[in-house]
C-alpha positions in Angstrom: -1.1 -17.3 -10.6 1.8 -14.7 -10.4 3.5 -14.1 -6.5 3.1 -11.4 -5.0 6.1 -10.1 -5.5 5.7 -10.8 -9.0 2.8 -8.7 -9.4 4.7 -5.7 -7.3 7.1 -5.9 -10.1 4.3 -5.4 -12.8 3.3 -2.5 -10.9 6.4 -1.2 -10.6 7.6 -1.8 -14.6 3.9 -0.8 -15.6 3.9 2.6 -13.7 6.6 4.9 -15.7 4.1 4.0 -18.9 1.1 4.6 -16.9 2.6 8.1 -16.6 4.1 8.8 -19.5 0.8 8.0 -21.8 -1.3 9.5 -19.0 0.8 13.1 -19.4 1.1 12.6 -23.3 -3.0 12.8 -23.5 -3.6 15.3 -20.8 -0.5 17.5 -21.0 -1.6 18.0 -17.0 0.8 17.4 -13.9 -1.9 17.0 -11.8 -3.8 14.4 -13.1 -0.6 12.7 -14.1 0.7 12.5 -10.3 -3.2 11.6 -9.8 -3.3 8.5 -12.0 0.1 7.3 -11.3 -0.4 7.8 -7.9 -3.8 5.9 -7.6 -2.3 3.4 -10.2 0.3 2.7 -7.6 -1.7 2.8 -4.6 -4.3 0.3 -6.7 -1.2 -2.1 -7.3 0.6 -2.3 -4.0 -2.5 -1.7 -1.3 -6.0 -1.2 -3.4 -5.5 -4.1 -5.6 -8.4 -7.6 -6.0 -6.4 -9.4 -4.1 -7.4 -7.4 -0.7 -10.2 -10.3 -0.4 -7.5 -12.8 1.1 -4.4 -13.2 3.4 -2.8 -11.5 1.0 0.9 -9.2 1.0 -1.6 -5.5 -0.5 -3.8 -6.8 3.2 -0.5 -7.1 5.3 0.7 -3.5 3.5 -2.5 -2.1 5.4 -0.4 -3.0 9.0 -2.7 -2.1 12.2 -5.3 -1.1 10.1 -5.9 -4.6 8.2 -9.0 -5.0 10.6 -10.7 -3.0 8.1 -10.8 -5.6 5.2 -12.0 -8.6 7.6 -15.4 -8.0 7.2 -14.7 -7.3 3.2 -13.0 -10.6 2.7 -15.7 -12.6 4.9 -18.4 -11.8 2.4 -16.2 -11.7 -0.9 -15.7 -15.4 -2.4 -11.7 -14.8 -3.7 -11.1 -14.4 -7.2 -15.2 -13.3 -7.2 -16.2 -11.3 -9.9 -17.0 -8.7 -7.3 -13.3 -8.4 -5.8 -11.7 -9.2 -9.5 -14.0 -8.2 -11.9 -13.4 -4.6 -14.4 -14.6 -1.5 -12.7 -17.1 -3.1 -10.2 -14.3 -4.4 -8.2 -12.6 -1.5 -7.8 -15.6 0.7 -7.6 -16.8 -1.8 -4.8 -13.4 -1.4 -2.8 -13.5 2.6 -2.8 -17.2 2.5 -1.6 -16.5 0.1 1.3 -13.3 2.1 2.3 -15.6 5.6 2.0 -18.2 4.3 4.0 -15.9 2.8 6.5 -13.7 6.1 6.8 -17.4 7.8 7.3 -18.6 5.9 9.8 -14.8 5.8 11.7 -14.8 9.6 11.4 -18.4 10.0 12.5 -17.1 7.8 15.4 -14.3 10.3 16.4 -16.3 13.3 15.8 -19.3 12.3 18.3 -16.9 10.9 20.9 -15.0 14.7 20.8 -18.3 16.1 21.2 -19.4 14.4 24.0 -16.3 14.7 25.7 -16.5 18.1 24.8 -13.2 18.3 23.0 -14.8 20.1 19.7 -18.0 21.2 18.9 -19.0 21.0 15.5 -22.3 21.6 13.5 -23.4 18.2 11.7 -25.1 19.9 8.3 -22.0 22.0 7.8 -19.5 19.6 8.0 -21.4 17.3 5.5 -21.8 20.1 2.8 -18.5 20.6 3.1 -18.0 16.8 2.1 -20.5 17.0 -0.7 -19.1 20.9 -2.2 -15.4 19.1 -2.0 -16.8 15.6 -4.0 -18.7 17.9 -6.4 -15.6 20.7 -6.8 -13.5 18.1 -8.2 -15.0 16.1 -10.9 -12.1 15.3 -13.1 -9.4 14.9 -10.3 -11.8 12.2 -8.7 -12.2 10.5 -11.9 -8.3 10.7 -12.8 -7.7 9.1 -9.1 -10.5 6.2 -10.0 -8.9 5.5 -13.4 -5.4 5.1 -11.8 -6.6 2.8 -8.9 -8.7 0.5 -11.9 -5.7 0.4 -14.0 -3.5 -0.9 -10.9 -6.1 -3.3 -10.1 -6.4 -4.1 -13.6 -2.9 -4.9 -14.0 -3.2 -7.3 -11.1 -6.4 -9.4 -12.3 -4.9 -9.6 -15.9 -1.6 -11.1 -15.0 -3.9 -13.6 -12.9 -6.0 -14.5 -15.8 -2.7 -14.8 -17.9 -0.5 -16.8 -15.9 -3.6 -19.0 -15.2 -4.2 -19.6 -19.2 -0.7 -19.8 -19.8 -0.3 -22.3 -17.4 -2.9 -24.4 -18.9 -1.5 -23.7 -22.9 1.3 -25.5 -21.5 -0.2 -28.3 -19.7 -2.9 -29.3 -22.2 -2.1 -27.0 -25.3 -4.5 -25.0 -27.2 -7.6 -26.6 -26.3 -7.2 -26.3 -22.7 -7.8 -22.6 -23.1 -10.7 -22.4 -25.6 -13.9 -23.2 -24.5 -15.2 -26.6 -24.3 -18.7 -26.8 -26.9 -21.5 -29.0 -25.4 -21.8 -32.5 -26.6 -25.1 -33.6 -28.1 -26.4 -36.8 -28.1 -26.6 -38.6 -31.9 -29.4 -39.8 -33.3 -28.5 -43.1 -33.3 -28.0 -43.2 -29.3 -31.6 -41.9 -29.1 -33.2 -44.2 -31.9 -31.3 -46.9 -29.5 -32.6 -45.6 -26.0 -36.5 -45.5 -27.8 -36.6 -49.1 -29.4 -35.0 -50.0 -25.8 -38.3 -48.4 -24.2 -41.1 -49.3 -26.6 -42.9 -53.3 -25.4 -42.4 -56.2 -27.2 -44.8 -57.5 -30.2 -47.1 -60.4 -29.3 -46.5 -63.2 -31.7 -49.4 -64.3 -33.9 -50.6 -67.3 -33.1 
């Protein structure tokens, strides 16, 4: 499995493609500098490997309390935390709700305080109208942060089966068919099994 700073590197080579092919089928700045930016972010901070000790959880700094309770319930290297799409849909939900509930958190505390005053319903259709304004530019950001998590988990998986090619060749990387029993073991194991002919006497 590639370092760390190996797969910064990948990131980093990978991103003026990114936006070069990104731009060549849009012909749009913004959702260029969305995908490359989210393809970025997905690489260096929003990336599979946020399910461990890893350097995208130490990039997080004072706020790497968030991902505790993530990585406690993710097995590493999990479908959920590596797999396409699901992983990184899974990570953008859990940092959504967790923003909601921390700003929820702030919000009450300034109202009880009586800091600000705010009405509930309006600040949440304001949520919803911005999520629902935006269609393409959310789906531009959510296609940069699966590529950069992409280009993490697929230089795992590579540098896991080239690592076996060169221990064990070719077959170490196909996949291993099932042995069946022969006949002839079975015929064996049922004479084995069957009782004894008395002898005529």
């Amino acid at each position: 499995m590639p370092s760390g700073r190996t797969h910064d590197r990948i990131t980093l080579w990978s991103l003026p493609f990114v936006a070069g092919l990104t731009f060549g089928q849009t012909q749009n700045g913004n959702l260029t500098l969305l995908v490359s930016g989210g393809f970025l972010f997905g690489g260096l901070m929003f990336g599979p490997d946020l399910d461990i000790y890893s350097r995208q959880f130490q990039r997080w700094g004072w706020l790497r309390w968030i991902w505790i309770p993530y990585q406690t319930s993710l097995r590493h290297r999990s479908f959920l935390s590596h797999g396409p799409i699901i992983g990184t849909a899974l990570r953008s939900l859990y940092l959504v709700c967790g923003i909601a509930v921390l700003g929820w958190l702030l919000l009450f505390l300034a109202n009880f305080v009586g800091a600000y005053t705010t009405n509930w319903q309006i600040f949440a259709n304001l949520a919803t109208a911005f999520l629902i304004q935006y269609p393409t530019e959310w789906i531009a950001l959510f296609i940069g942060l699966e590529l950069g998590a992409m280009s993490h988990s697929l230089s795992d998986w590579g540098g896991s089966a080239y690592k076996r090619l060169k221990k064990g060749g070719l077959k170490a990387i196909l996949p291993k068919a099932k042995k069946g029993k022969s006949p002839r073991v079975r015929l064996k194991k049922r004479t084995a099994k069957t009782p004894r002919t008395q002898r005529k006497e």
